[in-house]
LUMTI-724791 format. One line per field, with one value per residue: residue number from 1; x, y, z of N, C-alpha, C, O in turn; residue in one letter. Coordinates in pm, 1 decimal. Example, Ala and Ser with C-alpha at 12.3 -4.5 7.8 and 13.67 -1.06 7.14 Angstrom:
residues 2
num = [1  2]
n.X = [1319.0  1285.0]
n.Y = [-569.0  -225.0]
n.Z = [780.0  708.0]
ca.X = [1230.0  1367.0]
ca.Y = [-450.0  -106.0]
ca.Z = [780.0  714.0]
c.X = [1320.0  1290.0]
c.Y = [-330.0  3.0]
c.Z = [780.0  787.0]
o.X = [1423.6  1340.9]
o.Y = [-331.9  113.8]
o.Z = [846.5  803.9]
residu = [a  s]
This chain:
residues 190
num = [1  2  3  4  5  6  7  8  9  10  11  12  13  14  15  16  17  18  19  20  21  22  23  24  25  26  27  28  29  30  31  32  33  34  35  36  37  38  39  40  41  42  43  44  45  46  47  48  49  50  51  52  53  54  55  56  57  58  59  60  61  62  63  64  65  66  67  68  69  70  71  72  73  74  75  76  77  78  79  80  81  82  83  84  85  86  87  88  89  90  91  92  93  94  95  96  97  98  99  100  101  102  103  104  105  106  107  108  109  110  111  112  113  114  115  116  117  118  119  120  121  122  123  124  125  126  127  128  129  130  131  132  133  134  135  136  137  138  139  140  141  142  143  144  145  146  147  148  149  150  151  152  153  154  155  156  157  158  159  160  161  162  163  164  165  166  167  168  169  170  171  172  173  174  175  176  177  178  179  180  181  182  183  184  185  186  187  188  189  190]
n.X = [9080.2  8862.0  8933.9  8908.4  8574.7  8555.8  8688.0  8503.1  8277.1  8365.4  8375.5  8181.9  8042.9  8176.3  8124.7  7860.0  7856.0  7993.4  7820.8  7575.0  7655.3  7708.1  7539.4  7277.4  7103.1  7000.2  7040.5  6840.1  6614.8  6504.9  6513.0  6258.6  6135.5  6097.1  6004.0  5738.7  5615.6  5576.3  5399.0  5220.4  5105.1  4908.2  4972.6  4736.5  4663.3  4416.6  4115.1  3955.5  3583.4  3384.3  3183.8  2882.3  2567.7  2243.7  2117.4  2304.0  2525.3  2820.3  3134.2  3206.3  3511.0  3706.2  3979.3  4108.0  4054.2  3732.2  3440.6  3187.2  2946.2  2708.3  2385.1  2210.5  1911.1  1676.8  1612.2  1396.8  1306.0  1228.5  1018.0  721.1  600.1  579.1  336.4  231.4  382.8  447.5  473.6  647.7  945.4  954.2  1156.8  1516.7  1635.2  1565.5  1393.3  1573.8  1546.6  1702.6  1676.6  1910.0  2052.4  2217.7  2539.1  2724.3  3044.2  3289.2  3402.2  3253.9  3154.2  3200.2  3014.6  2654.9  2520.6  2463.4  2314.7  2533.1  2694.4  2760.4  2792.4  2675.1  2732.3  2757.7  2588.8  2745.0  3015.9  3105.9  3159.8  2951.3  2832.7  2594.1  2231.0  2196.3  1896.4  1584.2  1465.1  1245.8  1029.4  1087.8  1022.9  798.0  913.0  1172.3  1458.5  1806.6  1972.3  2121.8  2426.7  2597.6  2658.6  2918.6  2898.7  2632.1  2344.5  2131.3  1851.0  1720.4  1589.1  1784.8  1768.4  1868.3  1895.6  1928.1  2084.3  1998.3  1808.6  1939.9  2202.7  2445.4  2519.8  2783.2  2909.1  3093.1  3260.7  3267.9  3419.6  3648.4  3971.1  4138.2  4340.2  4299.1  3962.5  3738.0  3560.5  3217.1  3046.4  2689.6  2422.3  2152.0  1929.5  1852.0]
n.Y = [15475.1  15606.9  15574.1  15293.5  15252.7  15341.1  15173.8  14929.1  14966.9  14963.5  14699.5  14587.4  14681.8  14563.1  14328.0  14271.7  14381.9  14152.3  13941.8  14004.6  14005.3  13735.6  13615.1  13452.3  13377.8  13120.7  13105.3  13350.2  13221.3  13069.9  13177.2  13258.9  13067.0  12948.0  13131.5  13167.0  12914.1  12946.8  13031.5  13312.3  13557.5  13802.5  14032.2  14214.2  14312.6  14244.1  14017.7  13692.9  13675.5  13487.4  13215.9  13258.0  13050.9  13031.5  12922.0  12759.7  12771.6  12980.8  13120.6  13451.1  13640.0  13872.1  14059.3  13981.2  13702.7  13452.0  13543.6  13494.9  13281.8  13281.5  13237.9  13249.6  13231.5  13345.3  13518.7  13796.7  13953.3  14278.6  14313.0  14278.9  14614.0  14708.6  14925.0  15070.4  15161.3  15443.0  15594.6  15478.0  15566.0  15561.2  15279.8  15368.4  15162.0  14806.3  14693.8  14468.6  14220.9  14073.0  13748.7  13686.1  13418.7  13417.1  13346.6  13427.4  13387.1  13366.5  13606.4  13883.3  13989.3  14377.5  14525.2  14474.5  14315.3  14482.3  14750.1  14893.8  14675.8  14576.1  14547.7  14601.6  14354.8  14411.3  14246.4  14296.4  14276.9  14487.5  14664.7  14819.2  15114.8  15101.8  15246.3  15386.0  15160.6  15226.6  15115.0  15120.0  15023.8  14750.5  14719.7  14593.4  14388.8  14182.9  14348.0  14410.5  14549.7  14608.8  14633.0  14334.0  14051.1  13780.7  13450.8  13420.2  13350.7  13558.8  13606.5  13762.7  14065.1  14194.3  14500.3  14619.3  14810.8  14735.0  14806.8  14608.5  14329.7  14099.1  14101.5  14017.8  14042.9  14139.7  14111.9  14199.4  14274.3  14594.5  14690.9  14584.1  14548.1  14467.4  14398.2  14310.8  14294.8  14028.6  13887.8  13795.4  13654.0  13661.0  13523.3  13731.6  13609.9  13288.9]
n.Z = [9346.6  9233.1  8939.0  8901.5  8880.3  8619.6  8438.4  8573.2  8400.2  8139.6  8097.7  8187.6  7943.3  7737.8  7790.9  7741.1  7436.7  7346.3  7406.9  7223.9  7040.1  7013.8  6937.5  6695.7  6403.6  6472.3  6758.2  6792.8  6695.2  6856.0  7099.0  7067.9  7021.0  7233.1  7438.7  7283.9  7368.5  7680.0  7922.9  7947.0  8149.5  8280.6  8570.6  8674.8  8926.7  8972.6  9033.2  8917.0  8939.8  9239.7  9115.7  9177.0  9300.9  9273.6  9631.3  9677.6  9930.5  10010.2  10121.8  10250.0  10303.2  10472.7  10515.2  10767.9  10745.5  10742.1  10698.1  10678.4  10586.8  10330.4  10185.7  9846.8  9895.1  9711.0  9429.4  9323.8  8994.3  8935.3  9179.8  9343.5  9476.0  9804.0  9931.2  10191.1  10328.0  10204.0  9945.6  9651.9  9471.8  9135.1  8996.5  8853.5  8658.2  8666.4  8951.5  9155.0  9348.3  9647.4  9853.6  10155.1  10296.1  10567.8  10771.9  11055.0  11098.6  11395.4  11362.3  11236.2  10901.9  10907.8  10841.3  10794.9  10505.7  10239.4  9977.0  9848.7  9875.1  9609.4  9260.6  8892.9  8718.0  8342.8  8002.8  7802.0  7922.0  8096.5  8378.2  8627.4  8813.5  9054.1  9084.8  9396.1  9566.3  9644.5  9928.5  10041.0  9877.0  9960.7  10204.6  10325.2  10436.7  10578.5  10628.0  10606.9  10849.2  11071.6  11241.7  11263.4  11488.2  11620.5  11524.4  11430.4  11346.2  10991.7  10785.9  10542.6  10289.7  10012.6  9831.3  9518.8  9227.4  8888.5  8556.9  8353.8  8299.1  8209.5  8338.9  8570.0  8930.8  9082.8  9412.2  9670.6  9955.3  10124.2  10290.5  10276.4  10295.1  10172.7  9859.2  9562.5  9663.1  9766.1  9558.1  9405.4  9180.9  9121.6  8913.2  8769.3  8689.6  8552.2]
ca.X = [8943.6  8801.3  8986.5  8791.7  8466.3  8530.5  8730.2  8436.6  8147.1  8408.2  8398.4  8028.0  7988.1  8265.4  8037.1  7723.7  7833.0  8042.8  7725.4  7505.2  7741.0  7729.9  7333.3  7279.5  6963.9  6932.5  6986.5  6713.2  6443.8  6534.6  6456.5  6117.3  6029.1  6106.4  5891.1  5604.5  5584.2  5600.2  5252.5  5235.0  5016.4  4938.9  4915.9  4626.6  4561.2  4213.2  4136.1  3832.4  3497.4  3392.9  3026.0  2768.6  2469.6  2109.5  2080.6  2481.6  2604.8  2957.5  3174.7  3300.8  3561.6  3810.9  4162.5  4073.3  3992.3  3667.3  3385.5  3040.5  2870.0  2586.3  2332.7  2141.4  1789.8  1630.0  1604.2  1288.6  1294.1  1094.9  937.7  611.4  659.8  441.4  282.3  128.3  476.0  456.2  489.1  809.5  969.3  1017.8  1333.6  1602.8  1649.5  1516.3  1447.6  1585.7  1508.7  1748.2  1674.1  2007.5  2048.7  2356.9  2555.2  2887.2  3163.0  3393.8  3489.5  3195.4  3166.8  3230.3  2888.5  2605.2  2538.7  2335.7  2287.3  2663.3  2818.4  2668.3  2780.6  2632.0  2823.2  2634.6  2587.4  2834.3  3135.6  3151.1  3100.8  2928.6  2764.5  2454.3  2199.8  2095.1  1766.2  1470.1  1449.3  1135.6  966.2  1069.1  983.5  687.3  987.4  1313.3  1624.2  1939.2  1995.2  2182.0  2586.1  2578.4  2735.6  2967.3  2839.4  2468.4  2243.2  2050.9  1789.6  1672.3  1631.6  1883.8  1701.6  1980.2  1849.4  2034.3  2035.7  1929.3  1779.0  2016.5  2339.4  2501.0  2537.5  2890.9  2924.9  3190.7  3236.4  3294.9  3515.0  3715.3  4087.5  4260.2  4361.2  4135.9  3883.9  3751.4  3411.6  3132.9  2957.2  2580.3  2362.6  2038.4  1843.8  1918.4]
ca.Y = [15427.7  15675.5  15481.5  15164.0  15281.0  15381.6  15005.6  14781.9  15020.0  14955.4  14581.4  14566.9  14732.9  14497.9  14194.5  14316.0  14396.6  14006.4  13861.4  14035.1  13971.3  13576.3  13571.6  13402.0  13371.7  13005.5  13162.3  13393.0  13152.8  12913.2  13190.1  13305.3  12940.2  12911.3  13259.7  13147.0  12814.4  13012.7  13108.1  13487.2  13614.1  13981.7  14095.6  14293.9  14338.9  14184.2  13856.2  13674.2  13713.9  13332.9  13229.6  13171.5  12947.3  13034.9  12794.6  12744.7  12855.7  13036.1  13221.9  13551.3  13700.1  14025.4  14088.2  13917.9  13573.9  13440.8  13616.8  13445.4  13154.5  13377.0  13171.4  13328.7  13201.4  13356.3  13677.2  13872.2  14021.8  14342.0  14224.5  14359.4  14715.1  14756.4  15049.1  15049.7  15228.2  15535.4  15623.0  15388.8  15602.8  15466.2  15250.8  15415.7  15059.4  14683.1  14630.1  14275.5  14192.2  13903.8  13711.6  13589.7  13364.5  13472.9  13263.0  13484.0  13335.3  13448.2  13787.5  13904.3  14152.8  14481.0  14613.2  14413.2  14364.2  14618.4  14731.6  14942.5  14579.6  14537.5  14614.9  14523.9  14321.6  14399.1  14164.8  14317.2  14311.5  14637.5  14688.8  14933.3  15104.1  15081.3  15414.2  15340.8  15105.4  15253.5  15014.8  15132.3  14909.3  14636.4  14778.3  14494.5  14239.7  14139.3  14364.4  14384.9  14671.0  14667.9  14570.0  14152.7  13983.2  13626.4  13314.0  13429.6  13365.2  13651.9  13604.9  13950.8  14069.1  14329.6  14536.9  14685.5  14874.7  14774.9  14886.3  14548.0  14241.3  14018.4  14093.1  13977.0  14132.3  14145.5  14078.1  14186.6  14360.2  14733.2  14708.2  14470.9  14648.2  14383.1  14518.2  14317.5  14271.6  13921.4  13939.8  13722.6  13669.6  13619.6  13606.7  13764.4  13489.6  13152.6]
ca.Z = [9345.9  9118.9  8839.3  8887.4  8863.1  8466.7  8414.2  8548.7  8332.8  8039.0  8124.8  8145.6  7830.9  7636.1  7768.7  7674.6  7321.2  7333.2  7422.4  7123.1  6902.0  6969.8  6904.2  6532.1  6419.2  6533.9  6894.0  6840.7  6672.6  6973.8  7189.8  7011.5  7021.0  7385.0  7475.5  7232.8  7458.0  7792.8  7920.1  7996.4  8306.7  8350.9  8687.0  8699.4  9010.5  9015.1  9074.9  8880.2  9057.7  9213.4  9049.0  9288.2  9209.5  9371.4  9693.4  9728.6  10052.5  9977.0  10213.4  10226.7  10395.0  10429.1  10535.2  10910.6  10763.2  10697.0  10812.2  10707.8  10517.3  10256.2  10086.0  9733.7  9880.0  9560.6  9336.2  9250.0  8937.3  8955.7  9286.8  9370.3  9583.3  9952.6  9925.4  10236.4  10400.2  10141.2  9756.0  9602.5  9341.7  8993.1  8993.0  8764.6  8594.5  8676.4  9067.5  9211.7  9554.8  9682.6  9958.9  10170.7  10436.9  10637.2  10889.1  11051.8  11177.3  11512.1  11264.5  11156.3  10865.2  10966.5  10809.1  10729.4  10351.0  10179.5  9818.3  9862.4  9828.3  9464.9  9100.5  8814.7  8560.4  8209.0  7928.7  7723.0  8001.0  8167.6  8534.9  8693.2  8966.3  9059.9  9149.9  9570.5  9527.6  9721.1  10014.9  10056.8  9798.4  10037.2  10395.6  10417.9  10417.5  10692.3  10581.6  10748.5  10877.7  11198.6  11242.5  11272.2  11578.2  11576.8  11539.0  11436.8  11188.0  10979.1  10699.7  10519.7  10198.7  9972.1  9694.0  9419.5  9058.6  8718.3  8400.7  8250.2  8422.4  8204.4  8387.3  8690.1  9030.2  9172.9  9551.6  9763.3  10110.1  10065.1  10391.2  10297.6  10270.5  10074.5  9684.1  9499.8  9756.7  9695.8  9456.5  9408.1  9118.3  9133.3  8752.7  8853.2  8601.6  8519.4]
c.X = [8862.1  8841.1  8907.2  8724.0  8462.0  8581.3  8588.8  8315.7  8227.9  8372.4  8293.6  7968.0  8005.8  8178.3  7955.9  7755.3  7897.8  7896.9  7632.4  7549.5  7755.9  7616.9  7350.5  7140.9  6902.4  6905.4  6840.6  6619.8  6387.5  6468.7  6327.2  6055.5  5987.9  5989.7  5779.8  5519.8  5551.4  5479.1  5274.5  5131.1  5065.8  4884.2  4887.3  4600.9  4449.1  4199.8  3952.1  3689.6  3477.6  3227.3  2969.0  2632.5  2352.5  2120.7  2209.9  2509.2  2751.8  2976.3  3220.6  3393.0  3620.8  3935.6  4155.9  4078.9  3835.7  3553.0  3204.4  3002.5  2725.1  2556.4  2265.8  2040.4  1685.9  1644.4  1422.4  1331.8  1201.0  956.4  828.3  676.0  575.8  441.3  238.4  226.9  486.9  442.8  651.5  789.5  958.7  1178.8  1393.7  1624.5  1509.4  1484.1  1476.9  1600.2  1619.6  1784.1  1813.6  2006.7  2218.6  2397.2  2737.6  2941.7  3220.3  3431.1  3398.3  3209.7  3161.9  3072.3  2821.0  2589.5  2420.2  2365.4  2430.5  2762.9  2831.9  2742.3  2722.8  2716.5  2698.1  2693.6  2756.8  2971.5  3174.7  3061.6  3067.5  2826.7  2618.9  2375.4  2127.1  1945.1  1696.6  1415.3  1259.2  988.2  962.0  1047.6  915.2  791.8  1100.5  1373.2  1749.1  2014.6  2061.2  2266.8  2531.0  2665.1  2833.3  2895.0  2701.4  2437.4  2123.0  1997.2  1706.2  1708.8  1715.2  1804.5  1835.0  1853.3  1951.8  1953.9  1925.2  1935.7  1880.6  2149.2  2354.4  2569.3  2733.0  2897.9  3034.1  3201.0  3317.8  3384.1  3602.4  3893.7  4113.7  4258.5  4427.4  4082.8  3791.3  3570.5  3364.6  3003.6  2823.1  2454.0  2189.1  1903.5  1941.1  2004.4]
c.Y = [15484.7  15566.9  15388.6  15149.1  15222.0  15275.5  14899.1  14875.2  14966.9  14783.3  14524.4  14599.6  14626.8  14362.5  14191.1  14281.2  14215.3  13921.3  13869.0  13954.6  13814.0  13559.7  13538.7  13424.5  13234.9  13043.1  13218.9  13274.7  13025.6  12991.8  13226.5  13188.2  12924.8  13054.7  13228.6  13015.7  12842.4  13072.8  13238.6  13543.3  13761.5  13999.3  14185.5  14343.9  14265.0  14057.9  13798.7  13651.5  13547.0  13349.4  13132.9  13126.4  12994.6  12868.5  12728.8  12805.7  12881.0  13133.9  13279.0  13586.2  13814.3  13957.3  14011.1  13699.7  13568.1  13476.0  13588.2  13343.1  13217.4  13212.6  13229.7  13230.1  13187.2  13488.2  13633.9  13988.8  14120.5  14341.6  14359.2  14442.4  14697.3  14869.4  15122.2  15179.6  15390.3  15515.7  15574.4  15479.5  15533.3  15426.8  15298.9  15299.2  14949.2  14696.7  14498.2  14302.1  14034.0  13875.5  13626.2  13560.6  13391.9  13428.7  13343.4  13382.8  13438.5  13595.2  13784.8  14022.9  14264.7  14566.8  14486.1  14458.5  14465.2  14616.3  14804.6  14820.9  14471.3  14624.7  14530.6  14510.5  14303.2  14299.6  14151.3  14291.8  14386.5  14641.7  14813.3  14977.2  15147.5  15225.3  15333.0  15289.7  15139.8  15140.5  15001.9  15062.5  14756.9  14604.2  14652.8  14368.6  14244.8  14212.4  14324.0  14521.2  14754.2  14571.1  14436.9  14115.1  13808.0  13508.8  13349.4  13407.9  13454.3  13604.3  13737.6  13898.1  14227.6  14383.5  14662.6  14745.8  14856.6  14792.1  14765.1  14414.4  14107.4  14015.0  14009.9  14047.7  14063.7  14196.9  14148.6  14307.2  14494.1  14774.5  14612.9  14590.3  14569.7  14450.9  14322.3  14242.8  14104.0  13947.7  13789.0  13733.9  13582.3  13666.3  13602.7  13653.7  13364.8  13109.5]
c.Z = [9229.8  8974.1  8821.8  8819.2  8649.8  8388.0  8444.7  8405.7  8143.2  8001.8  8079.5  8025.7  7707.5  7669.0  7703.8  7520.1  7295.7  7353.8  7293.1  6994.2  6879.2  6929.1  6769.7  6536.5  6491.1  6670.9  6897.4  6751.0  6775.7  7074.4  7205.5  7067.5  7143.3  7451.2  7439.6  7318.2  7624.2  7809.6  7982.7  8083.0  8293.8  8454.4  8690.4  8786.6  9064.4  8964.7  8996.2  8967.3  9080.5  9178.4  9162.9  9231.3  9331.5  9477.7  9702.1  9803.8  10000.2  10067.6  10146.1  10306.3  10367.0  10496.4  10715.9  10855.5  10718.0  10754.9  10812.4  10577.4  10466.6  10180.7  9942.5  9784.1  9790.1  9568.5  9273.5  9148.9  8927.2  9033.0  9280.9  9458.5  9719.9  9910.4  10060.0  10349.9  10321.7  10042.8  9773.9  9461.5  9246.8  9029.7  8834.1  8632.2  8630.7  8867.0  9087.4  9353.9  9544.9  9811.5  9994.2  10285.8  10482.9  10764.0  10932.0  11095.9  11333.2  11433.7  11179.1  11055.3  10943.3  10995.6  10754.3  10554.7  10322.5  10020.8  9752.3  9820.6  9705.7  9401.2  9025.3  8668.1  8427.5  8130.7  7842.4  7781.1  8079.9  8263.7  8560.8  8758.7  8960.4  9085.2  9322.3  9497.8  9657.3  9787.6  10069.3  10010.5  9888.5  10140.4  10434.3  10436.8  10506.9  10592.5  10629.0  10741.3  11016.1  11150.9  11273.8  11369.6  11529.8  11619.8  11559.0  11291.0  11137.9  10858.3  10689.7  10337.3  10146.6  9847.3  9611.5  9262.6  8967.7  8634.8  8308.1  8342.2  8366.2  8240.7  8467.0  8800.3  9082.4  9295.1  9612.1  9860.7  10101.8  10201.9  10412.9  10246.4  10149.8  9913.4  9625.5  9631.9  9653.5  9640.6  9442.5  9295.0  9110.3  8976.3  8859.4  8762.2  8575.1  8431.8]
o.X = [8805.2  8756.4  8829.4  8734.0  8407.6  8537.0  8562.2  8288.5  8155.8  8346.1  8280.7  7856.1  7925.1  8160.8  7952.8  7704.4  7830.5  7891.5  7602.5  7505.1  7797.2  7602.3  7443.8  7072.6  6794.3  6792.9  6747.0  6509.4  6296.8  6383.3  6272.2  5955.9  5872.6  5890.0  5690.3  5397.6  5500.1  5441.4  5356.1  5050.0  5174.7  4761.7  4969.8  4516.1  4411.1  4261.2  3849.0  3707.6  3522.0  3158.3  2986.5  2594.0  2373.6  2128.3  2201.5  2529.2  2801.4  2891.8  3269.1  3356.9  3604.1  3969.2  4271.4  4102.9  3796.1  3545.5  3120.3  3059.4  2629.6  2630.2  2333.8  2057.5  1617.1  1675.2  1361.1  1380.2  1085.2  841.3  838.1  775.7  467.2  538.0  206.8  172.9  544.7  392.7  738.7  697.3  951.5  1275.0  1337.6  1629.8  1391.1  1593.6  1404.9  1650.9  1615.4  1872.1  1851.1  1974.0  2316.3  2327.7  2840.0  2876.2  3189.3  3501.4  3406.3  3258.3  3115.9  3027.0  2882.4  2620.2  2319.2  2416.9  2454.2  2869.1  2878.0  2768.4  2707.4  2748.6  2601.1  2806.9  2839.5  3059.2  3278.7  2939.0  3135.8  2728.3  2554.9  2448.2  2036.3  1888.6  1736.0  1332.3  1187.2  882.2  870.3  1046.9  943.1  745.9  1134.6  1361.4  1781.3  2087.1  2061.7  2245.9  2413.9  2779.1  2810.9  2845.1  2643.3  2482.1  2019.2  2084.3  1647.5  1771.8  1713.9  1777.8  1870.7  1744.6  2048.0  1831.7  1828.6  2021.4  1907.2  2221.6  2283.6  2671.5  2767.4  2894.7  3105.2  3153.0  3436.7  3415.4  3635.5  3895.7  4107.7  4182.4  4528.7  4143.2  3786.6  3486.7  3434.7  2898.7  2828.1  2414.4  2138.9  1788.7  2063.7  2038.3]
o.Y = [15415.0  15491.6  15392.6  15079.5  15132.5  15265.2  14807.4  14800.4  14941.9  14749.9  14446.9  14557.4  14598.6  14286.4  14118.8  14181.8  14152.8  13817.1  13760.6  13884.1  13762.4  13454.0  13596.6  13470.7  13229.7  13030.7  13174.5  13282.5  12942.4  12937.4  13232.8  13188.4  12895.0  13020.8  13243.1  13011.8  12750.1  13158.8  13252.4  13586.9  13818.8  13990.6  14275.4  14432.6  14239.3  14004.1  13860.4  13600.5  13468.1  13449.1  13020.9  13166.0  12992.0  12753.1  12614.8  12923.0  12784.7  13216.5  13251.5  13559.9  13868.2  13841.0  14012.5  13603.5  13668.0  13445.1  13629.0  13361.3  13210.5  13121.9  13331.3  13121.0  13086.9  13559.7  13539.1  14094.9  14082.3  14357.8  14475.0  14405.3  14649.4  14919.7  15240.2  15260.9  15470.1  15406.4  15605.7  15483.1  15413.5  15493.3  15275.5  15342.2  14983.0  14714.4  14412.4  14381.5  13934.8  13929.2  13533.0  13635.4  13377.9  13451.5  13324.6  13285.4  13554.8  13678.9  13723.9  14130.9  14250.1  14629.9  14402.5  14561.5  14503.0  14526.2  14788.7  14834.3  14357.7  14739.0  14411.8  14582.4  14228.5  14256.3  14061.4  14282.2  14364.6  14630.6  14910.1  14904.9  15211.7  15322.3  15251.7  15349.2  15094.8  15068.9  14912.1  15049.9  14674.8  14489.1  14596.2  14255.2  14363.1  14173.6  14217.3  14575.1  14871.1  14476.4  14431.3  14150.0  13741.9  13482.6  13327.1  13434.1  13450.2  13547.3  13800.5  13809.7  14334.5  14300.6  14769.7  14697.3  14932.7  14795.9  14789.6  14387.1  14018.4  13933.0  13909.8  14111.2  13947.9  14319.4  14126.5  14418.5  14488.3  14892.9  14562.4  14688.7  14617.4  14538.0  14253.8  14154.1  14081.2  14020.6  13689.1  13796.6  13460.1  13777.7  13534.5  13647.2  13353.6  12991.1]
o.Z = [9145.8  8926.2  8726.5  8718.2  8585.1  8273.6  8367.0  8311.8  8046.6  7886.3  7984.8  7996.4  7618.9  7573.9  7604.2  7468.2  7213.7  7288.4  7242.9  6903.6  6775.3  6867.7  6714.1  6627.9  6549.8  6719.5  6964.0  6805.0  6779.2  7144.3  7315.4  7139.8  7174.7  7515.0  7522.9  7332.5  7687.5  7729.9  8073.8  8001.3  8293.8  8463.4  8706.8  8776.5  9178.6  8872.5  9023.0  9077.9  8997.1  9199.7  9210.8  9121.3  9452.7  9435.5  9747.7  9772.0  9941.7  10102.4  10036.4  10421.1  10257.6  10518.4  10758.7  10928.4  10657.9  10873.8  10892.4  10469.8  10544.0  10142.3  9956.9  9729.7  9771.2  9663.8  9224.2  9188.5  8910.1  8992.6  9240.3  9520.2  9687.1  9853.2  10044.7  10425.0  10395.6  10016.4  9855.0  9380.0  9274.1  9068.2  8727.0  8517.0  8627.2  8920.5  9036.5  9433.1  9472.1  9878.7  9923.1  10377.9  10409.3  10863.0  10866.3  11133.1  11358.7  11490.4  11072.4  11088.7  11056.5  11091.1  10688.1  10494.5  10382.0  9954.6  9632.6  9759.8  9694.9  9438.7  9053.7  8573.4  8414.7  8151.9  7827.3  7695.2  8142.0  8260.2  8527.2  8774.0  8877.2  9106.2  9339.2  9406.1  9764.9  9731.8  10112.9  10071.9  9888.3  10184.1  10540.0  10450.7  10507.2  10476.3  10681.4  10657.8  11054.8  11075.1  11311.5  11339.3  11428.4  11729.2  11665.2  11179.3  11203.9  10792.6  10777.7  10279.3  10207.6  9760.2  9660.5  9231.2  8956.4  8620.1  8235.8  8426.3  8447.0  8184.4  8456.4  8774.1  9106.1  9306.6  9514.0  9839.2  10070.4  10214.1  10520.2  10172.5  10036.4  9871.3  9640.2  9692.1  9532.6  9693.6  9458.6  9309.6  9096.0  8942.0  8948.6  8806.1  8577.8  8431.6]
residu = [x  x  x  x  x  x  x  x  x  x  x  x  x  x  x  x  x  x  x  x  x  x  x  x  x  x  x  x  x  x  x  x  x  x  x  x  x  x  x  x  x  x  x  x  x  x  x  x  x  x  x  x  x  x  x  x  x  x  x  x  x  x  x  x  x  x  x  x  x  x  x  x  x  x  x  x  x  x  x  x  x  x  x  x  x  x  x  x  x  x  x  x  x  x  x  x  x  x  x  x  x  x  x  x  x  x  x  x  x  x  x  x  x  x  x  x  x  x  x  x  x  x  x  x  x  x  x  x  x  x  x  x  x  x  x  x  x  x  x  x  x  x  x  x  x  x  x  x  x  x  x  x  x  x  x  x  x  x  x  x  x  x  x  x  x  x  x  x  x  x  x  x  x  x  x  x  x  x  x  x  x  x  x  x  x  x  x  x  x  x]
């Protein structure tokens, strides 16, 4: 048995080099051609965000299935603050207030949305995270702020801080397991 072993590795070797050795160049410019025609996909991982349109209902879901029907009602750029609840810090950036209408399904999110299930995609390309937006600015207004039951409907608004009011907020449920969790892109202007 031992013997074998060191016969097929000899075998495999003597193909290998029989196979090289038939390649010409017409082989290879046949097989360049054939590769250069061949579309190439890198799996990344991450899946493109989907673009949501103010006043388009679009579902979300997680790793359960589908778990609610969100509308983009509207965005306030730099909405007026209430005052009337305390002193509203300075926001770090831009505030946007965005009002959403929210319809679950039988499997509702886990957590209602909040400003946790926000990044902000900048102009340039590069994602990134937001600083907590002082809810407090929006106290005189519906949030959502308790867990969500099935088959209900919630209207509230979410207040986030970016860097620059011409980006676009990225969506998606911060309890969602799946690897890429599914994203939702929303431009905070027209």
């Amino acid at each position: 048995m031992p013997r074998l072993r060191p016969m097929v590795a000899a075998a495999l070797a003597a193909a290998a080099i029989l196979t090289l050795a038939g390649c010409s160049s017409d082989d290879t410019d046949t097989a360049t051609a054939a590769l250069a025609t061949t579309p190439v996909t890198a799996d990344t991982g991450a899946s493109a965000p989907i673009d949501v349109a103010v006043g388009t209902p679009f579902e979300i879901s997680n790793q359960n299935g589908p778990t609610a029907t969100v509308t983009v009602v509207s965005i306030e750029v730099d909405p007026q603050c209430a005052t009337q609840f305390g002193t509203v810090e300075p926001a770090a950036g831009t505030r946007v207030a965005l009002e959403l209408d929210v319809a679950t399904t039988g499997n509702p999110p886990l957590k209602y949305i909040s400003d946790q299930w926000f990044q902000e995609l900048a102009p340039d390309g590069y994602t990134k995270d937001m600083p907590a937006a002082n809810d407090l600015c929006i106290a005189d207004r519906e949030t959502f702020d308790k867990n969500w039951t099935a088959n209900a409907k919630y209207r509230g608004w979410v207040l986030v801080d970016v860097s620059d009011p011409a980006s676009s907020l990225l969506m998606s449920d911060i309890w969602d397991t799946r690897t890429p969790r599914e994203t939702h892109r929303i431009p905070i202007t027209g």
